[in-house]
mmCIF file of the N, C-alpha and C atoms, coordinates in Angstrom:
data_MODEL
# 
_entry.id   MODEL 
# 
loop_
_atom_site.group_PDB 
_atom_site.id 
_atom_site.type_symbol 
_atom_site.label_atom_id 
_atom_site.label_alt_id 
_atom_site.label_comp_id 
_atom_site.label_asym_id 
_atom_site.label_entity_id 
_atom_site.label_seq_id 
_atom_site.pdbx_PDB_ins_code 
_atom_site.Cartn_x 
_atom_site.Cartn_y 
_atom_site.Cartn_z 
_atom_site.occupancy 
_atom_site.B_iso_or_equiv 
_atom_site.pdbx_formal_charge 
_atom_site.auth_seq_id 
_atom_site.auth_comp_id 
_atom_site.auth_asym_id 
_atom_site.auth_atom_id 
_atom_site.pdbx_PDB_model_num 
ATOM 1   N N  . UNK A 1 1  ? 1.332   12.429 17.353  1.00 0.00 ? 1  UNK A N  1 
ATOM 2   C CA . UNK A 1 1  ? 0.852   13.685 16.825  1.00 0.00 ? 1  UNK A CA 1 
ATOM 3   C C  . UNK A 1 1  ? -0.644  13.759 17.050  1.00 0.00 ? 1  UNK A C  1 
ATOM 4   N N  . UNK A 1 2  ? -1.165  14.880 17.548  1.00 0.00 ? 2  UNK A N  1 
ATOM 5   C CA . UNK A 1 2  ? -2.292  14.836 17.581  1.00 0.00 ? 2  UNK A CA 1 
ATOM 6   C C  . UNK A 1 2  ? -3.384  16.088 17.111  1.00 0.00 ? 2  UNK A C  1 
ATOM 7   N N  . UNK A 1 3  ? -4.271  16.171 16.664  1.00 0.00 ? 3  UNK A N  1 
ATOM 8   C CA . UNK A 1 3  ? -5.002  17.209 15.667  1.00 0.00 ? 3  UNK A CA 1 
ATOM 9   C C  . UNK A 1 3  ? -6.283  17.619 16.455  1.00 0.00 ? 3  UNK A C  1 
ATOM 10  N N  . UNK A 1 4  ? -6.620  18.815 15.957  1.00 0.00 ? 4  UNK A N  1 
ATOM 11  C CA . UNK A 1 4  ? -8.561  19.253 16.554  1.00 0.00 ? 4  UNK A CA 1 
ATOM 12  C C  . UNK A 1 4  ? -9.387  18.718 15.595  1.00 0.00 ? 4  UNK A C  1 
ATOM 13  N N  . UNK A 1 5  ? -10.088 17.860 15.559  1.00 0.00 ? 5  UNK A N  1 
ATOM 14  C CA . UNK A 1 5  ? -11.189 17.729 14.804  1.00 0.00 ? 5  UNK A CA 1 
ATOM 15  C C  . UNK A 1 5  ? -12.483 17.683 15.202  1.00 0.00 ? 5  UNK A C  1 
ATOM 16  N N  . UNK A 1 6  ? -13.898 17.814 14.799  1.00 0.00 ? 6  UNK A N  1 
ATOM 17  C CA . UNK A 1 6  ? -14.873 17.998 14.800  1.00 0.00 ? 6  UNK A CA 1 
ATOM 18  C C  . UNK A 1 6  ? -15.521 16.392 14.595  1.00 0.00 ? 6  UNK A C  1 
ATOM 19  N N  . UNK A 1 7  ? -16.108 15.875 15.671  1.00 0.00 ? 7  UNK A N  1 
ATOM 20  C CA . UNK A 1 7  ? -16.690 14.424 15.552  1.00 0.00 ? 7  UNK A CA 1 
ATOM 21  C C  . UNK A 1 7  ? -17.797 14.885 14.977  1.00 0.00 ? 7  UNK A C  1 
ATOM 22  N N  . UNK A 1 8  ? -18.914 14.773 13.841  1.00 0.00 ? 8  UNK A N  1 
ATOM 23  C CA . UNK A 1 8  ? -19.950 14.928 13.420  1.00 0.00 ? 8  UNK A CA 1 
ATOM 24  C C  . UNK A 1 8  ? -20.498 13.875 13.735  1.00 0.00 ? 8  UNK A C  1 
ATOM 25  N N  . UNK A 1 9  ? -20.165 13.126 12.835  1.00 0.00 ? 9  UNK A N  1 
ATOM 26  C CA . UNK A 1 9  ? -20.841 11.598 12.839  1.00 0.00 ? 9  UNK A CA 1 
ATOM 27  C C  . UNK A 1 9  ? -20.830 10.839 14.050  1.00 0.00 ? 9  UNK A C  1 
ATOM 28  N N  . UNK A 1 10 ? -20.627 11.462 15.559  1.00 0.00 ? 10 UNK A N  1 
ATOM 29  C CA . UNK A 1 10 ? -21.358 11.082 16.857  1.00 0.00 ? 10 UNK A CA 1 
ATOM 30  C C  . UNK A 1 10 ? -22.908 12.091 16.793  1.00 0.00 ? 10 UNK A C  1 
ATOM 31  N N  . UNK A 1 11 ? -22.814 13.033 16.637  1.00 0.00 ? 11 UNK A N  1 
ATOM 32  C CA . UNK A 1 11 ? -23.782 13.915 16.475  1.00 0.00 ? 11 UNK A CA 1 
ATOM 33  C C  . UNK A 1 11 ? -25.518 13.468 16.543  1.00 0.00 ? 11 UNK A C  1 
ATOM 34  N N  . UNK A 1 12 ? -25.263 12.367 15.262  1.00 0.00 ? 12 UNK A N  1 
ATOM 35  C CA . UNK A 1 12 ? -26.874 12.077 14.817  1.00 0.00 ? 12 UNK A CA 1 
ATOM 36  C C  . UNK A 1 12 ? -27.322 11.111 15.589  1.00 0.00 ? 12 UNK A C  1 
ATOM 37  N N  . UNK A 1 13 ? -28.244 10.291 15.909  1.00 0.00 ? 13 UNK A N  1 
ATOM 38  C CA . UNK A 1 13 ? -28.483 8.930  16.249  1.00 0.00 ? 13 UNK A CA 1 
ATOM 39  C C  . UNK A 1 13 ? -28.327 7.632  15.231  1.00 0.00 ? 13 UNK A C  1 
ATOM 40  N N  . UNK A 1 14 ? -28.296 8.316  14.288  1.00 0.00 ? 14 UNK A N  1 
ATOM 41  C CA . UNK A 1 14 ? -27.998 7.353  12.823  1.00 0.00 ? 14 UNK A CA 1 
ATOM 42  C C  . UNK A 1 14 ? -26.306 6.978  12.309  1.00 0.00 ? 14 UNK A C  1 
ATOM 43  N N  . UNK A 1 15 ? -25.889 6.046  11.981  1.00 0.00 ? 15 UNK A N  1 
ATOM 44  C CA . UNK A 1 15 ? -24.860 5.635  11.416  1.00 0.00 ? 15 UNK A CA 1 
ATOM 45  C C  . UNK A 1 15 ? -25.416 5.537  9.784   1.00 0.00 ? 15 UNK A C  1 
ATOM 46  N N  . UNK A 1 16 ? -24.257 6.438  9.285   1.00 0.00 ? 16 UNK A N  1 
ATOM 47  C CA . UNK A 1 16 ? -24.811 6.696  7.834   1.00 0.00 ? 16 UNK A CA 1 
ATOM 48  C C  . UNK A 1 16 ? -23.406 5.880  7.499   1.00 0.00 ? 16 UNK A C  1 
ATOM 49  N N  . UNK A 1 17 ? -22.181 5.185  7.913   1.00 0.00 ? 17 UNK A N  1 
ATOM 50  C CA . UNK A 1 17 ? -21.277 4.313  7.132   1.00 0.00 ? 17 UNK A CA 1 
ATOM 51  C C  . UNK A 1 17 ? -20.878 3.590  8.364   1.00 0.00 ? 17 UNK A C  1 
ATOM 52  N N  . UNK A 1 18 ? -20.072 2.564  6.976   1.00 0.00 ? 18 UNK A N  1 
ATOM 53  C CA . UNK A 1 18 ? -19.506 1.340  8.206   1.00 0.00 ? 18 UNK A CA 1 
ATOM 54  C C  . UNK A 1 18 ? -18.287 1.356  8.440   1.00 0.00 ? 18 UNK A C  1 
ATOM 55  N N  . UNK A 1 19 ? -17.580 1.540  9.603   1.00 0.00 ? 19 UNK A N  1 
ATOM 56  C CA . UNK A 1 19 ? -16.297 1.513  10.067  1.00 0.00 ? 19 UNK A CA 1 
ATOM 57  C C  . UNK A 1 19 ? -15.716 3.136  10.194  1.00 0.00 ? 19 UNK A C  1 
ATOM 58  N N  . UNK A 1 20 ? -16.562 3.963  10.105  1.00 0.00 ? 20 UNK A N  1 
ATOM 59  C CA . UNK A 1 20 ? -16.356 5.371  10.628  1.00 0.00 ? 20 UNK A CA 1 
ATOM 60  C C  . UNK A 1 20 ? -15.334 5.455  11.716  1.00 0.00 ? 20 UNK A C  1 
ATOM 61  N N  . UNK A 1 21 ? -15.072 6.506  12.077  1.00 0.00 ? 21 UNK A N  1 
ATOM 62  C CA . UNK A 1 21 ? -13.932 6.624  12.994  1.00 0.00 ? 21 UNK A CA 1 
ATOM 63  C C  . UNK A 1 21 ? -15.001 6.631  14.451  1.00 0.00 ? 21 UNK A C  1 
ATOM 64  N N  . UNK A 1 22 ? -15.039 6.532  15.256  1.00 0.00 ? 22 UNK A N  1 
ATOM 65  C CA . UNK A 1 22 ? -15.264 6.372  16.450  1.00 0.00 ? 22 UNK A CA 1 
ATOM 66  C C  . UNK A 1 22 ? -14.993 7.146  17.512  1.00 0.00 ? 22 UNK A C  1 
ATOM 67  N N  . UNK A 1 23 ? -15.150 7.671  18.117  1.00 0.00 ? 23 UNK A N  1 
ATOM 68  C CA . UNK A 1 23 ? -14.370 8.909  19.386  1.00 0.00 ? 23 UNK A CA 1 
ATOM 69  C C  . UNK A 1 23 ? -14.470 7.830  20.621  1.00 0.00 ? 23 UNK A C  1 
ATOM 70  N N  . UNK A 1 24 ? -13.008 7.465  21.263  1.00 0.00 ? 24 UNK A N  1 
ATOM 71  C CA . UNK A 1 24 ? -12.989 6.505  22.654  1.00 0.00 ? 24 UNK A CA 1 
ATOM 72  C C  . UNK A 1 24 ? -12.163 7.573  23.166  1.00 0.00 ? 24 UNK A C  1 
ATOM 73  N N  . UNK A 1 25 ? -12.750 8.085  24.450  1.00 0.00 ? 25 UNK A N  1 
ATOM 74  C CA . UNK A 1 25 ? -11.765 8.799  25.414  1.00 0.00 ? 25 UNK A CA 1 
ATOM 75  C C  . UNK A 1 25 ? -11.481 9.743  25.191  1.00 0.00 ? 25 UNK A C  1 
ATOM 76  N N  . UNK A 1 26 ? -12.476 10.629 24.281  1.00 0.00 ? 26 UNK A N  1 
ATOM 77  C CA . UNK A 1 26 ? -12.341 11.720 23.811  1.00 0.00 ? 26 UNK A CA 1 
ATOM 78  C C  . UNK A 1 26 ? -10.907 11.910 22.631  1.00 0.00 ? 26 UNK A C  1 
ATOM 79  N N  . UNK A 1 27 ? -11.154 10.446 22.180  1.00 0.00 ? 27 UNK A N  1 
ATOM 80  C CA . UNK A 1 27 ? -9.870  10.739 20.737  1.00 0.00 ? 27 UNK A CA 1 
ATOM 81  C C  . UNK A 1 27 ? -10.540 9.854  19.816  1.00 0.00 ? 27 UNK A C  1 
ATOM 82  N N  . UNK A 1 28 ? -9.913  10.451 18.201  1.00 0.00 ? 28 UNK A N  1 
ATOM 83  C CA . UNK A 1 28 ? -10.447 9.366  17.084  1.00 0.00 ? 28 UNK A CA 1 
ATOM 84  C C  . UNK A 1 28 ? -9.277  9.308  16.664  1.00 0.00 ? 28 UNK A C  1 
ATOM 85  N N  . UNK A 1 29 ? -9.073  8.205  15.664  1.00 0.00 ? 29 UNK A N  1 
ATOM 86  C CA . UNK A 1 29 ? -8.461  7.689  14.817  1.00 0.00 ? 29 UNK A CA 1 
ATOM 87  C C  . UNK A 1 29 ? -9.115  7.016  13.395  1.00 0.00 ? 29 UNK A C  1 
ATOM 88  N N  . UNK A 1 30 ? -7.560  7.816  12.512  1.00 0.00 ? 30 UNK A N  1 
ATOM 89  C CA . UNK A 1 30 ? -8.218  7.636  11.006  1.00 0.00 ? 30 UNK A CA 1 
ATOM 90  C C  . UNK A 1 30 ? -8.333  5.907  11.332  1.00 0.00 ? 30 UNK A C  1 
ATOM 91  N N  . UNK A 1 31 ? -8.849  5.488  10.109  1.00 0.00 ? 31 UNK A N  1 
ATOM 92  C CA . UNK A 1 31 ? -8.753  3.935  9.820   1.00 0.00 ? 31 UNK A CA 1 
ATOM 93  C C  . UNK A 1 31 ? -7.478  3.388  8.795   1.00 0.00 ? 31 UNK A C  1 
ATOM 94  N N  . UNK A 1 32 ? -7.037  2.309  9.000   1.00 0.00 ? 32 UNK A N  1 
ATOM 95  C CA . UNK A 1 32 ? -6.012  1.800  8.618   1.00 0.00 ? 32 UNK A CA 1 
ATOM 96  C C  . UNK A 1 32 ? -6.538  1.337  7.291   1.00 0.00 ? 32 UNK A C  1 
ATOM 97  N N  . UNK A 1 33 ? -8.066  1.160  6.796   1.00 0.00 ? 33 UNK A N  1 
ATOM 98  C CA . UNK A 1 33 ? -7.991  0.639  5.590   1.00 0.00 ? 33 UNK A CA 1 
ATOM 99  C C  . UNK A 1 33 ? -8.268  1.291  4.791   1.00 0.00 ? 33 UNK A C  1 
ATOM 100 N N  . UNK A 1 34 ? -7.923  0.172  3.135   1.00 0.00 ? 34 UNK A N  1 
ATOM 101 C CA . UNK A 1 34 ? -7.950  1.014  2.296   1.00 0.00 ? 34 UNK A CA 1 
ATOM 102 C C  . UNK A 1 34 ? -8.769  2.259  2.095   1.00 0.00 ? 34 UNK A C  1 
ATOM 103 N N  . UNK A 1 35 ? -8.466  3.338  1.329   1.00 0.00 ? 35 UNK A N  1 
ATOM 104 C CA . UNK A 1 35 ? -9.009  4.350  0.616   1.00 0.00 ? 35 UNK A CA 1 
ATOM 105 C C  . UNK A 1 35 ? -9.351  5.586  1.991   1.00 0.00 ? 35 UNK A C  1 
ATOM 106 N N  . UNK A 1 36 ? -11.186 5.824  1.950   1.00 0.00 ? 36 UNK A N  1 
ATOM 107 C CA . UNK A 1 36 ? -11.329 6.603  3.332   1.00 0.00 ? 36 UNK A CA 1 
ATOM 108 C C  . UNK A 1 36 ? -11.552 5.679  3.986   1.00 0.00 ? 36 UNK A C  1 
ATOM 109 N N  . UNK A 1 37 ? -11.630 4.205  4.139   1.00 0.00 ? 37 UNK A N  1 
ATOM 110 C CA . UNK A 1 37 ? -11.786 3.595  5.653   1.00 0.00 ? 37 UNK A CA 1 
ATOM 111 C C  . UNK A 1 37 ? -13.161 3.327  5.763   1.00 0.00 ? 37 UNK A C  1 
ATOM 112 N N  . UNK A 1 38 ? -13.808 4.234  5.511   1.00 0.00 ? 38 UNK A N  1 
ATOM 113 C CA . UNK A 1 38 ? -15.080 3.405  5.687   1.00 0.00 ? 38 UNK A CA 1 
ATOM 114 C C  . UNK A 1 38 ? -15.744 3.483  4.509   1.00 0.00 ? 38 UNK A C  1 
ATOM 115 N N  . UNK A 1 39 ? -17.371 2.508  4.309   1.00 0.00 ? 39 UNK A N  1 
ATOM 116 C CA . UNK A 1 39 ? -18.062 2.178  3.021   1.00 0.00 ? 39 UNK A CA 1 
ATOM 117 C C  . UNK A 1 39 ? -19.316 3.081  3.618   1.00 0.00 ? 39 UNK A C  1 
ATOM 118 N N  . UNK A 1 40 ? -19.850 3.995  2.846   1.00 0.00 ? 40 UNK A N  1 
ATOM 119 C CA . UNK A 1 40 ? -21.288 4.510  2.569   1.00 0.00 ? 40 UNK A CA 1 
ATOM 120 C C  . UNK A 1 40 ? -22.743 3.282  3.048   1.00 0.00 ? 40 UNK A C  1 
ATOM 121 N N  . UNK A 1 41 ? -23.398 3.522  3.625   1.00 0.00 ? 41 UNK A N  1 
ATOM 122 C CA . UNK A 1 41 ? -24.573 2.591  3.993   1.00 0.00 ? 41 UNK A CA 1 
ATOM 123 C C  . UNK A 1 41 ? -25.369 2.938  3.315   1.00 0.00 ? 41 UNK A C  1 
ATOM 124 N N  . UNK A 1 42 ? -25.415 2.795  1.963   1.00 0.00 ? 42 UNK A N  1 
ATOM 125 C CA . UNK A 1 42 ? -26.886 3.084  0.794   1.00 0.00 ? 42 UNK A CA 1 
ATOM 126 C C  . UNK A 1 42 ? -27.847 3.042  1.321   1.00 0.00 ? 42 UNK A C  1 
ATOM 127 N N  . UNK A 1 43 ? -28.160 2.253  2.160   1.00 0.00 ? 43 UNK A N  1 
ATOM 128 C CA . UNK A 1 43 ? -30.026 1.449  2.954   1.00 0.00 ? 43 UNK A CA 1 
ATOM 129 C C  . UNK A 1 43 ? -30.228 2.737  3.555   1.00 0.00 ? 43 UNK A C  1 
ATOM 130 N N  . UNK A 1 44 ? -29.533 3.248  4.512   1.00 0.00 ? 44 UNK A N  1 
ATOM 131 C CA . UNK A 1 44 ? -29.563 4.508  5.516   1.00 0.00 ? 44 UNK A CA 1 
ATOM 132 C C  . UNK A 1 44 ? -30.117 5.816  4.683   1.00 0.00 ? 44 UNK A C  1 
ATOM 133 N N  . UNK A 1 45 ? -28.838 6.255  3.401   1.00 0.00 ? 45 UNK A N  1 
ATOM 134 C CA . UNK A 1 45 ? -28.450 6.969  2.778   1.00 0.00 ? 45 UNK A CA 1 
ATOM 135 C C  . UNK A 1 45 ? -29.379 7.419  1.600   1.00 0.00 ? 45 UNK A C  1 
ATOM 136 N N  . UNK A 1 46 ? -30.628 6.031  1.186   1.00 0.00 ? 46 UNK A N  1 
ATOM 137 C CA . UNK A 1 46 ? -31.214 6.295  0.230   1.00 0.00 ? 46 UNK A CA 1 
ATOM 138 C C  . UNK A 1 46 ? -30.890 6.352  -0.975  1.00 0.00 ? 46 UNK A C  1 
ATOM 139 N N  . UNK A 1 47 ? -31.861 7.238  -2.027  1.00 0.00 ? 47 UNK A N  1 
ATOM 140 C CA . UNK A 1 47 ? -31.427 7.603  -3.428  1.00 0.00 ? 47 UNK A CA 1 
ATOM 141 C C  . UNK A 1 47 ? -30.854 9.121  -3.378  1.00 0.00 ? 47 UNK A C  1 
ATOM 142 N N  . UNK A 1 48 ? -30.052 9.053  -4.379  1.00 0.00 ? 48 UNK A N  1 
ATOM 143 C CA . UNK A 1 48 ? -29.295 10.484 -4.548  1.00 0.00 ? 48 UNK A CA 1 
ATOM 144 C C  . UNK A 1 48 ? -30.287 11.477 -5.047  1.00 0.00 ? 48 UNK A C  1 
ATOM 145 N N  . UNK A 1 49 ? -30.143 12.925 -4.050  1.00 0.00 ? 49 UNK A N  1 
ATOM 146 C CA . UNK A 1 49 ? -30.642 13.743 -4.223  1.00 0.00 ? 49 UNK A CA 1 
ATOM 147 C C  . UNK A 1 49 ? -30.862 14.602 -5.602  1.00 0.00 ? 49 UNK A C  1 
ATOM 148 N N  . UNK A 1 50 ? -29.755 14.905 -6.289  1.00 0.00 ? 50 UNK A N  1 
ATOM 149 C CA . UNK A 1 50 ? -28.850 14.922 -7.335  1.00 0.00 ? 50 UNK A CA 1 
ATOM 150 C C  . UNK A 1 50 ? -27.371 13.575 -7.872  1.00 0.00 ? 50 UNK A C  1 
ATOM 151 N N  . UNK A 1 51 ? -27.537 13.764 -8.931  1.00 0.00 ? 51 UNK A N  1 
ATOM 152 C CA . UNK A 1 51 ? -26.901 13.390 -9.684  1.00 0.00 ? 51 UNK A CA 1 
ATOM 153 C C  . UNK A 1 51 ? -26.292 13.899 -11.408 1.00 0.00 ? 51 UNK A C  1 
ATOM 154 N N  . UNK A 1 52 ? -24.945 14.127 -11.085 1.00 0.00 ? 52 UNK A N  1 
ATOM 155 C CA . UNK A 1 52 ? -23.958 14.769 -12.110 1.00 0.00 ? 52 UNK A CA 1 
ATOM 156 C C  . UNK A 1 52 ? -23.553 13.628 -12.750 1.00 0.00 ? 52 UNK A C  1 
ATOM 157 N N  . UNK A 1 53 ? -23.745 13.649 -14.472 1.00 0.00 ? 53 UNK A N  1 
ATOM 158 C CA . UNK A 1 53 ? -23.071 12.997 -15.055 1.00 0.00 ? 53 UNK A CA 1 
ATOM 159 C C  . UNK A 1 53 ? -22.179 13.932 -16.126 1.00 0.00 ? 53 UNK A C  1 
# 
Protein backbone atom coordinates (compact mmCIF):
# COMPACT_ATOMS: atom_id res chain seq x y z
CA UNK A 1 0.00 0.00 0.00
CA UNK A 2 1.29 3.11 -0.68
CA UNK A 3 0.30 6.91 0.41
CA UNK A 4 1.25 10.85 -0.71
CA UNK A 5 3.02 12.35 1.91
CA UNK A 6 4.89 15.50 2.37
CA UNK A 7 8.75 14.86 3.53
CA UNK A 8 9.28 18.08 5.71
CA UNK A 9 11.87 17.00 7.81
CA UNK A 10 14.29 16.59 4.54
CA UNK A 11 13.49 20.22 4.03
CA UNK A 12 15.78 21.92 6.78
CA UNK A 13 19.52 21.25 7.12
CA UNK A 14 18.85 20.42 10.77
CA UNK A 15 17.68 17.09 12.27
CA UNK A 16 15.33 18.13 14.99
CA UNK A 17 14.72 14.00 16.09
CA UNK A 18 16.28 10.73 16.15
CA UNK A 19 15.18 7.97 13.93
CA UNK A 20 12.75 10.12 11.77
CA UNK A 21 11.56 8.54 8.75
CA UNK A 22 14.00 9.02 6.00
CA UNK A 23 13.01 9.34 2.15
CA UNK A 24 15.36 6.42 0.07
CA UNK A 25 14.27 6.35 -3.56
CA UNK A 26 11.84 8.69 -3.31
CA UNK A 27 9.80 6.53 -0.54
CA UNK A 28 9.48 6.71 3.39
CA UNK A 29 8.54 4.45 5.82
CA UNK A 30 6.77 4.73 9.19
CA UNK A 31 9.15 3.23 11.93
CA UNK A 32 8.58 -0.05 13.49
CA UNK A 33 9.17 1.31 16.99
CA UNK A 34 7.44 1.93 19.75
CA UNK A 35 4.95 4.90 19.96
CA UNK A 36 5.86 7.70 16.94
CA UNK A 37 9.25 6.06 16.25
CA UNK A 38 11.25 8.63 16.81
CA UNK A 39 12.61 10.72 20.17
CA UNK A 40 12.58 14.72 20.06
CA UNK A 41 16.39 16.12 20.14
CA UNK A 42 15.93 18.71 23.13
CA UNK A 43 19.79 20.05 22.40
CA UNK A 44 18.51 21.06 18.73
CA UNK A 45 14.96 21.92 19.93
CA UNK A 46 15.86 24.12 22.91
CA UNK A 47 13.45 25.53 25.63
CA UNK A 48 9.74 25.57 25.04
CA UNK A 49 8.35 28.47 23.55
CA UNK A 50 5.15 28.09 25.53
CA UNK A 51 4.10 25.95 27.98
CA UNK A 52 0.42 24.66 29.08
CA UNK A 53 -0.13 23.33 32.32
Amino acid sequence: LLFSSTDFNSYGPVSNAENAPQRVNGRMSASTDPGMGCAPRMDVLGEPVLEIR
